[in-house]
C-alpha positions as CSV (number, residue, x, y, z in Angstrom):
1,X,0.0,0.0,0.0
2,X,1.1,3.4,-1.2
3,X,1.1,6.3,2.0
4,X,-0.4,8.6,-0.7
5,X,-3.8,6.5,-0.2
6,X,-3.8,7.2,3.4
7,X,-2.9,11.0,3.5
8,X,-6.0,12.6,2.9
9,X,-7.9,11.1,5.6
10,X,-4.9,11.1,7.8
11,X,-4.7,15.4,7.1
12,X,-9.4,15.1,7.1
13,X,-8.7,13.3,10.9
14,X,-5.4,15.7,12.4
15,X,-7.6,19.0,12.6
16,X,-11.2,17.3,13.8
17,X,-12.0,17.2,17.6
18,X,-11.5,13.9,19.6
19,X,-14.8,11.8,18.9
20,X,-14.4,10.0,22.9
21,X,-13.9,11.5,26.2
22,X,-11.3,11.4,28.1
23,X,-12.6,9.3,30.6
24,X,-11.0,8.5,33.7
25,X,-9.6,12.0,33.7
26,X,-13.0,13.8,32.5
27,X,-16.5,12.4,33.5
28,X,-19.6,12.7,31.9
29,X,-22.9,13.6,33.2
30,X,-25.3,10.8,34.2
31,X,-28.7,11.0,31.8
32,X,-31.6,12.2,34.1
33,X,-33.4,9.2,34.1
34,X,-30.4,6.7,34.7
35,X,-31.1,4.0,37.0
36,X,-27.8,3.5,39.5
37,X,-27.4,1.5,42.6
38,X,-30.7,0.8,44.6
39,X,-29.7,2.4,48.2
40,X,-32.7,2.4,51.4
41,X,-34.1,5.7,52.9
42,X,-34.8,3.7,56.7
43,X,-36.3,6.3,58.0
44,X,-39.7,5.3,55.5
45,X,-39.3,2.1,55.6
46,X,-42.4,-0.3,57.0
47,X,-40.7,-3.3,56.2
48,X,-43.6,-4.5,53.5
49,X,-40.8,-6.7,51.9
50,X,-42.4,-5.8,48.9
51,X,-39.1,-4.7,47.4
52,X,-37.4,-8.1,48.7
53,X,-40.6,-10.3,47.1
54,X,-40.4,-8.1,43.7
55,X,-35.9,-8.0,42.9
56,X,-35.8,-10.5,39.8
57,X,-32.2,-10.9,40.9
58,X,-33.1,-11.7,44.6
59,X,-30.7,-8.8,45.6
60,X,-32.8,-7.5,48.6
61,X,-32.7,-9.8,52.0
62,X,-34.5,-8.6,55.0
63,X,-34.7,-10.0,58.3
64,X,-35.6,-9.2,61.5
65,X,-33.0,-8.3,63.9
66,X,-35.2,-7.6,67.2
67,X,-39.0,-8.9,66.8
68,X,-39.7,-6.3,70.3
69,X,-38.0,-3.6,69.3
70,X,-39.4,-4.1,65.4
71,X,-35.3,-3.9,64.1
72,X,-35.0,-5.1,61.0
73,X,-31.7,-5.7,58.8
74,X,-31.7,-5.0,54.8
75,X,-29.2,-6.1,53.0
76,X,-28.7,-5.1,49.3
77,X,-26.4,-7.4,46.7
78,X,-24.7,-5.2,43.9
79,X,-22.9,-8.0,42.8
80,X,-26.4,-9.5,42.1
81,X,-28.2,-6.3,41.1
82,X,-29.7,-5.9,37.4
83,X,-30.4,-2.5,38.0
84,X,-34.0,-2.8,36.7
85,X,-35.6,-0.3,39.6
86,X,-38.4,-3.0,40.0
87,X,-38.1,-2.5,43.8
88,X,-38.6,1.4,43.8
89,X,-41.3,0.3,41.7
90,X,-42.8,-1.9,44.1
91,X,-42.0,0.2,47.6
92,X,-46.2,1.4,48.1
93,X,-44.6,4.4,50.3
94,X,-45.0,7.8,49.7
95,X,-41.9,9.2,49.7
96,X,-40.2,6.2,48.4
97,X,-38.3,4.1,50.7
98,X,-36.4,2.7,48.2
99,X,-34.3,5.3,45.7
100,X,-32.2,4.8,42.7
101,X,-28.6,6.7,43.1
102,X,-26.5,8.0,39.7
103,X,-23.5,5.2,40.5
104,X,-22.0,3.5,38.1
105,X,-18.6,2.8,38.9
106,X,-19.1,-0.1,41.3
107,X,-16.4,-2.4,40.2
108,X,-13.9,-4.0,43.5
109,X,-11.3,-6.8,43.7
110,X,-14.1,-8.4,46.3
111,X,-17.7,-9.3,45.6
112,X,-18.4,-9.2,49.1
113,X,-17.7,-5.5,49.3
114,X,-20.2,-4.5,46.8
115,X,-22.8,-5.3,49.8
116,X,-24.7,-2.7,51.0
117,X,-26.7,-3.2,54.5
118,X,-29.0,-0.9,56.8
119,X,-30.4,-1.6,60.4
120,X,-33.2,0.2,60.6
121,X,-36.4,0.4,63.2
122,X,-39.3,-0.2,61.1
123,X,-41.0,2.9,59.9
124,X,-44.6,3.8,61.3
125,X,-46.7,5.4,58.8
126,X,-48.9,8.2,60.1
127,X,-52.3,8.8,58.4
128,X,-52.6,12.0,56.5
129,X,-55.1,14.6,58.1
130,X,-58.2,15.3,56.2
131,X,-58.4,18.7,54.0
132,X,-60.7,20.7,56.3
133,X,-64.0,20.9,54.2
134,X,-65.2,24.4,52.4
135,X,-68.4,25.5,51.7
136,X,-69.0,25.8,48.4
137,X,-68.5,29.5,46.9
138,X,-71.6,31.0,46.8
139,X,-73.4,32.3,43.8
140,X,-73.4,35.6,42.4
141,X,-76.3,37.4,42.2
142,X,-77.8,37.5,38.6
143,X,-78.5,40.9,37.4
């Protein structure tokens, strides 16, 4: 092969920007809707084990620490996780007890580090006051 072949895209390519990042040295911005690591919020939290029952992966362990003192322990497996959001899906609390973070660098030399645990007191939900009623507006009078 002749180098006069390969000049003009070798000159097209020298004065064009860089079509990659960077990356270790420059990060990007995580996408808005971008599901990350599944993390607990204990405080809202009323151990429903709804998350635990719906994880495809079977990521999510609970178990009860102290029965009398309603403890409970959660125990998350990113080494397991698929990232599909199905238990913030599932978690019927308003705010969510379950979240989805924006991390994505999660490797480690240890599988056993990837796990993420919370001991927690079970959550009590308190029951949301009633709107005080209003009378209807009353009606103009017609002219």
């Amino acid at each position: 092969m002749k180098l006069a072949v390969f000049l003009p895209e070798l000159l097209r390519h020298l004065f064009k920007k860089p079509a990659t990042v960077d990356y270790p040295f420059k990060k990007l911005a995580v996408p808005v809707n971008f599901r990350g690591t599944p993390y607990l919020n204990p405080e809202r939290c009323i151990v429903c084990r709804a998350c635990e029952r719906d994880c495809p992966a079977e990521a999510i362990e609970i178990s009860s620490v102290n029965e009398a003192e309603k403890r409970f322990k959660m125990i998350i497996h990113n080494d397991r996780c698929v990232h599909c959001a199905q238990c913030v899906d599932s978690c019927p609390t308003t705010p969510k007890a379950m979240l989805m973070d924006s991390l994505f660098e999660l490797a480690d030399d240890d599988r056993h580090k990837l796990k993420k645990d919370w001991v927690y007191v079970r959550a009590v939900l308190k029951p949301k006051a009633a709107a005080p009623a209003t009378p209807p507006p009353a009606a103009e009078p017609k002219a």
